[in-house]
Residue frames relative to the residue before (quaternion, step in Angstrom):
aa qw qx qy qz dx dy dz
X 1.0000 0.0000 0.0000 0.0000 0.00 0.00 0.00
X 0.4740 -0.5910 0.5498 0.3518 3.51 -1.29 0.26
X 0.3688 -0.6861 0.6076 0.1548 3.49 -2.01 0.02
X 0.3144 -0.8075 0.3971 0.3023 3.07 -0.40 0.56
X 0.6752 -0.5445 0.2952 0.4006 3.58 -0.90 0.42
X 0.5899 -0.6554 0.4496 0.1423 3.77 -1.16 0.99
X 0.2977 -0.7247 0.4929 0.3784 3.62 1.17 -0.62
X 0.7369 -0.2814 0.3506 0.5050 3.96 0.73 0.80
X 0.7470 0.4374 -0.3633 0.3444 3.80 0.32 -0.72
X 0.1103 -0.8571 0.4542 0.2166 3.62 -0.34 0.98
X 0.5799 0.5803 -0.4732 0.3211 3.49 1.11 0.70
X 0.5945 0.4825 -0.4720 0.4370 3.30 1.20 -0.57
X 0.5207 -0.5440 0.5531 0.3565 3.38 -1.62 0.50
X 0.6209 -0.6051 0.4076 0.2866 4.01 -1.83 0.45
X 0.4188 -0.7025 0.4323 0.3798 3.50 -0.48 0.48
X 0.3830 -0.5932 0.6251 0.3327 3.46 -1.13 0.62
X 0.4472 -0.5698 0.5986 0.3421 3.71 -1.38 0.82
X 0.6964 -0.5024 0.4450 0.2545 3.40 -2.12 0.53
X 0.6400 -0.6163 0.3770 0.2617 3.06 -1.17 0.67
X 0.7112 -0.0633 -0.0799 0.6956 3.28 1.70 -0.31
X 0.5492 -0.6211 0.3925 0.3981 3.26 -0.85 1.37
X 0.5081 -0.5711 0.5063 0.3992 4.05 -1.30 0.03
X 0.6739 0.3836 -0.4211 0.4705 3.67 0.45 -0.33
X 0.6430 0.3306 -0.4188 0.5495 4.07 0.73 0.48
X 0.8185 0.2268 -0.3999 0.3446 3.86 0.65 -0.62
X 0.2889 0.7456 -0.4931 0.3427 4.01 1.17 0.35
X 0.7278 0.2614 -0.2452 0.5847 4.11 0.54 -1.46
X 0.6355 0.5060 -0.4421 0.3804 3.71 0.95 -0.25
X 0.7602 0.4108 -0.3172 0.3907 3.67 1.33 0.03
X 0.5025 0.5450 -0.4350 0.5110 2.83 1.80 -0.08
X 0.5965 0.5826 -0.2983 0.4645 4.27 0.65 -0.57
X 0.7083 0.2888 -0.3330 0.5514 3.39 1.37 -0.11
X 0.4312 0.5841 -0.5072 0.4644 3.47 1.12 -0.43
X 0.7382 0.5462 -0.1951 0.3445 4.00 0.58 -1.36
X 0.5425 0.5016 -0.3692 0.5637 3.28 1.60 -1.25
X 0.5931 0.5688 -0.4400 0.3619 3.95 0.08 -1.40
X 0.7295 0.5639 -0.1726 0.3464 3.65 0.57 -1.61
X 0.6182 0.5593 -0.1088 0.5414 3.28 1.20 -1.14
X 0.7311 0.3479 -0.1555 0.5659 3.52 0.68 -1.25
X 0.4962 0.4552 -0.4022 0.6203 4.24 0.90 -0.53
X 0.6782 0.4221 -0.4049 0.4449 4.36 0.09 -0.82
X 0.7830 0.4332 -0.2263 0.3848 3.29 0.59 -1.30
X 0.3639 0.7426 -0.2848 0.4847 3.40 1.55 -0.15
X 0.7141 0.4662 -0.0805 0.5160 3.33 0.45 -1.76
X 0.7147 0.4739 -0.2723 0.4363 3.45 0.27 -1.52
X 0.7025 0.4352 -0.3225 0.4616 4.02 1.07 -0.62
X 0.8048 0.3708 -0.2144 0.4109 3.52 1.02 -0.78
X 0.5793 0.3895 -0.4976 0.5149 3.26 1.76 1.25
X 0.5246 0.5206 -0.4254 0.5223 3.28 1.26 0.50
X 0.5503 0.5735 -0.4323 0.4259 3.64 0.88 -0.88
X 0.7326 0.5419 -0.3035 0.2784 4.03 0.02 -1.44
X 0.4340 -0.6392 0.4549 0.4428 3.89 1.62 -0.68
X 0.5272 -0.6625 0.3218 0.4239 3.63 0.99 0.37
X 0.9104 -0.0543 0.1616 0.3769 3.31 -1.46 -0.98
X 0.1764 -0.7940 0.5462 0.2005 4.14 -0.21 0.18
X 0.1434 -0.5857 0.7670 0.2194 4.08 -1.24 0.31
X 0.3296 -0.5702 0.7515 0.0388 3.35 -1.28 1.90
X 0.2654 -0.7791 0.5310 0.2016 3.39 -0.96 1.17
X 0.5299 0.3465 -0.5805 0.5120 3.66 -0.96 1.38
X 0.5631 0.6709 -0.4485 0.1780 3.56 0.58 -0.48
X 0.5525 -0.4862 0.4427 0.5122 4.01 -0.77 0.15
X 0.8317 0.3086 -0.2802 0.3669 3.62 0.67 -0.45
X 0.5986 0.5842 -0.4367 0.3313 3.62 0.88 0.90
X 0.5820 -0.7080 0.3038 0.2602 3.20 -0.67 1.72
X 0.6711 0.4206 -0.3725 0.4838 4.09 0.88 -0.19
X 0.5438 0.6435 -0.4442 0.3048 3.54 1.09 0.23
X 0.2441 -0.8853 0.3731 0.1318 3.13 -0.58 0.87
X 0.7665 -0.5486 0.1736 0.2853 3.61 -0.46 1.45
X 0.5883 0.5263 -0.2069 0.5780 3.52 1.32 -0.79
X 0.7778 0.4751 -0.3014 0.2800 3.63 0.56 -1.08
X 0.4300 -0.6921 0.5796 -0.0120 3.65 -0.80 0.45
């Protein structure tokens, strides 16, 4: 592999290049930033489908066997 260049100073030791250059691992962190997002939505969207939706709590003003008089 290559080194990269000291800036002139011959005591400091060379830097070892990155493990992934920055102009490949930048859109590779932004594509996971998106995957996370995507996968958290898709998350959500099953576990409000998963529960069977909304419920009618019987006594409630909005259950159809309640009868008008009751309280």
């Amino acid at each position: 592999m290559y080194d990269l260049p000291t800036n002139g100073h011959a005591d400091t030791p060379a830097r070892t290049p990155p493990l992934l250059p920055p102009h490949v691992a930048w859109p590779l962190f932004v594509v996971l930033l998106l995957a996370i997002s995507v996968g958290a939505a898709a998350v959500t969207v099953v576990a409000a489908y998963s529960d069977g939706g909304a419920q009618i709590v019987e006594g409630s003003p909005y259950d159809p066997n309640r009868h008008e008089g009751a309280r």
